[in-house]
C-alpha positions, 0 to 999 in steps of 0.5 A: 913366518913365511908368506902365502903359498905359491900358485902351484902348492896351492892348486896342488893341495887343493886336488889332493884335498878333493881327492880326500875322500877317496884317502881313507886311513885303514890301519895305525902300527906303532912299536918300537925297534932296534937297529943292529950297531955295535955294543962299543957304538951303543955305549958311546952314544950312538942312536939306534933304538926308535918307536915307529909309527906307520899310518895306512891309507886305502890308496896304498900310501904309507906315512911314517913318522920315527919318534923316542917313545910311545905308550903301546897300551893306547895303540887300540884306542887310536885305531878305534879312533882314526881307522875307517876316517878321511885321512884329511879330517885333519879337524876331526882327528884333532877333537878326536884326540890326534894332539895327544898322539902326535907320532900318528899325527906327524905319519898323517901329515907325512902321507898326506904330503906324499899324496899332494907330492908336496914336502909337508912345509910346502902345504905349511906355506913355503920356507927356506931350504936349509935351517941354521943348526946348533949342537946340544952336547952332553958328555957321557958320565955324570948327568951333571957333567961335573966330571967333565973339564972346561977344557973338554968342552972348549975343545969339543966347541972348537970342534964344531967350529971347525966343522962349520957349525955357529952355536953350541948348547951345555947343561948348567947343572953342576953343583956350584952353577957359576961353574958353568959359567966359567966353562962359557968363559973358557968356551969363549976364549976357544971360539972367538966372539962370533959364536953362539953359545947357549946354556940350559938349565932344563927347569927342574930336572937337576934340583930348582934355583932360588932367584938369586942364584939364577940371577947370578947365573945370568949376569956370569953368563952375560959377561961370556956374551951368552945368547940365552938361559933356558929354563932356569925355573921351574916349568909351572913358574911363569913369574919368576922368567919374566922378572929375570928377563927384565932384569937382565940383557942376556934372553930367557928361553923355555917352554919345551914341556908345554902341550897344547896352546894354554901355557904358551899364551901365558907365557906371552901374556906374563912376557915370561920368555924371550924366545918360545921353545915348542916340542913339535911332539910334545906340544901336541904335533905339526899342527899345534907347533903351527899354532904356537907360532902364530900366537906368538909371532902375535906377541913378537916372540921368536920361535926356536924348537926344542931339539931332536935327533936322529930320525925324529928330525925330519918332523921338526924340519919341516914345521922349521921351515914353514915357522921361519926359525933362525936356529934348529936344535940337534941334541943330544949330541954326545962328543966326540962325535958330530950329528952325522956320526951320531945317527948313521945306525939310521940308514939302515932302515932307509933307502937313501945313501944319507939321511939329511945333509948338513953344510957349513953349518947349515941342515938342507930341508927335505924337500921330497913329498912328506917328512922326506924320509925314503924309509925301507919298510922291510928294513923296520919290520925286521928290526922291530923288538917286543914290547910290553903294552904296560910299559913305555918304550924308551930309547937310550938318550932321551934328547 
């Protein structure tokens, strides 16, 4: 992980956090929104359905976080929680329940970053200005991608090599799972031995392997020169990841799921997985990815977070940043397209002509005050839809 802040960030945290108590939370919105695409853009992949959460602060500073989805019936409990509170009380709002609300979290974290005019890593302790990305691609159609080719998806690896990027992630969910594997052989032979290719079988969301099957799967893929295998048990299974992994040079990845510290120590602890796999929402927000990066820096484990896209990135890079993590996952990414075609509905609801700038396989960290995002308030209030406060809102892809 990154070292000591400097000097400068540190002084300036320090006046911002003395100015806390006049930095008081006046109120918490939290609703979903729709930005206008086109249907044909839409039924190709394209995002445009978001759930924004908006914290207000007495000073007049707004922070801002975009995520997937949200369950609007705890929108009051929140408020009756945090409303009134030192927007800095970083500690009280956790016990208070803040883990468990983390778009409301990632909204503090970006006003307070506004408030120290400080991008968020920087109060995180520094990092690098750009992060090493690879795509997650799906295609349209059968979930299982059985009725996709291998061709189809060394054409579109080719693709993005040639776009810059180092490292492409498939599903291994058809049916026969060697199959998969032959379709690493096939992206192998487009690309070239100098790129990273990942495969993930999402745990158990397409059906469970037994162990011999997995370890089949591995060994295939170890000949593919595969860099890691992602869940391929299941999530409550702690034992059986930590038998492949020894038993195979391929790495084991998972931990997406998880919330909260408990599962990730036993992770470490029973050495399940190679490399930890943190939501920096489902885990419990900012401040919690931080802590699974500590624990498991203690235990050598690498940190690369599950993926995001859209505007839901901006959170993930900067913890990405403070983290150190030598990938940054963008899914999903439905081909053909690329990320920056894939999200740009989003710039609607900004004020900038871009929303992040990836380069030769690079994605550039933000490096203005907060999350980075410029959003334009009015644009996000005029794209806001109904939605019922007893039923989750979720958009069309959820990543």
């Amino acid at each position: 992980m990154p070292g000591l802040p400097s000097r400068r960030t540190f002084l300036t945290a320090l006046s911002a956090a003395a100015a806390a108590s006049q930095a008081r939370i006046r109120n918490i919105d939290i609703f979903p929104i729709e930005i206008p695409t086109p249907r044909e853009e839409l039924e190709a992949g394209k995002y445009a359905r978001y759930t924004f959460y908006e914290v207000e602060t007495d000073t007049g500073v707004r922070g801002y976080c975009f995520d997937r989805g949200a369950d609007f019936r705890a929108l009051d409990r929140i408020r009756r929680a945090l409303v009134g509170q030192d927007l800095f009380d970083l500690g009280r709002h956790l016990k208070a329940g803040l883990a468990q609300w983390a778009g409301v979290e990632h909204a503090i974290w970006d006003a307070i970053g506004k408030i120290a005019g400080e991008p968020v890593h920087h109060l995180f302790g520094g990092g690098p200005p750009r992060l090493r990305v690879y795509l997650t691609c799906v295609w349209k159609g059968k979930a299982d991608q059985s009725h996709v080719t291998f061709q189809q998806q060394a054409d579109m690896a080719l693709r993005i090599r040639k776009a810059g990027y180092s490292g492409l992630k498939i599903r291994a969910w058809r049916p026969n799972p060697l199959h998969d594997a032959d379709a690493c052989g096939e992206i192998r032979a487009a690309v070239g031995p100098d790129f990273s290719i990942m495969v993930d079988r999402t745990a158990g969301l397409n059906g469970l392997w037994s162990y011999p099957t997995a370890l089949a799967v591995a060994r295939a893929l170890e000949k593919h020169n595969v860099a890691w295998l992602e869940e391929p048990f299941d999530r409550d299974d702690f034992f059986s990841p930590a038998r492949l992994a020894r038993e195979v040079d391929i790495a084991i990845t998972g931990g997406e799921r998880f919330q909260g510290l408990d599962a990730f120590r036993e992770c470490c602890v029973q050495q399940s997985y190679d490399i930890l796999q943190p939501d920096p929402i489902l885990c419990g927000g900012l401040s919690m990815t931080r802590k699974i990066a500590a624990l498991a820096e203690s235990f050598h484990r690498p940190i690369i977070m599950h993926g995001a896209m859209g505007l839901r990135v901006a959170g993930w890079l900067q913890a990405g940043a403070a983290i150190g993590v030598p990938w940054q996952e963008l899914a999903i990414v439905t081909p053909p397209f690329l990320p920056e075609e894939q999200w740009s509905p989003a710039l609607k609801v900004l004020n900038s002509k871009s929303l992040f700038t990836i380069r030769d396989g690079y994605i550039d960290v933000p490096q203005s005050p907060g999350l980075g995002l410029d959003v334009n308030r009015d644009a996000v209030r005029e794209f806001r839809i109904p939605s019922s406060p007893l039923r989750p809102f979720y958009p069309q892809y959820p990543g």
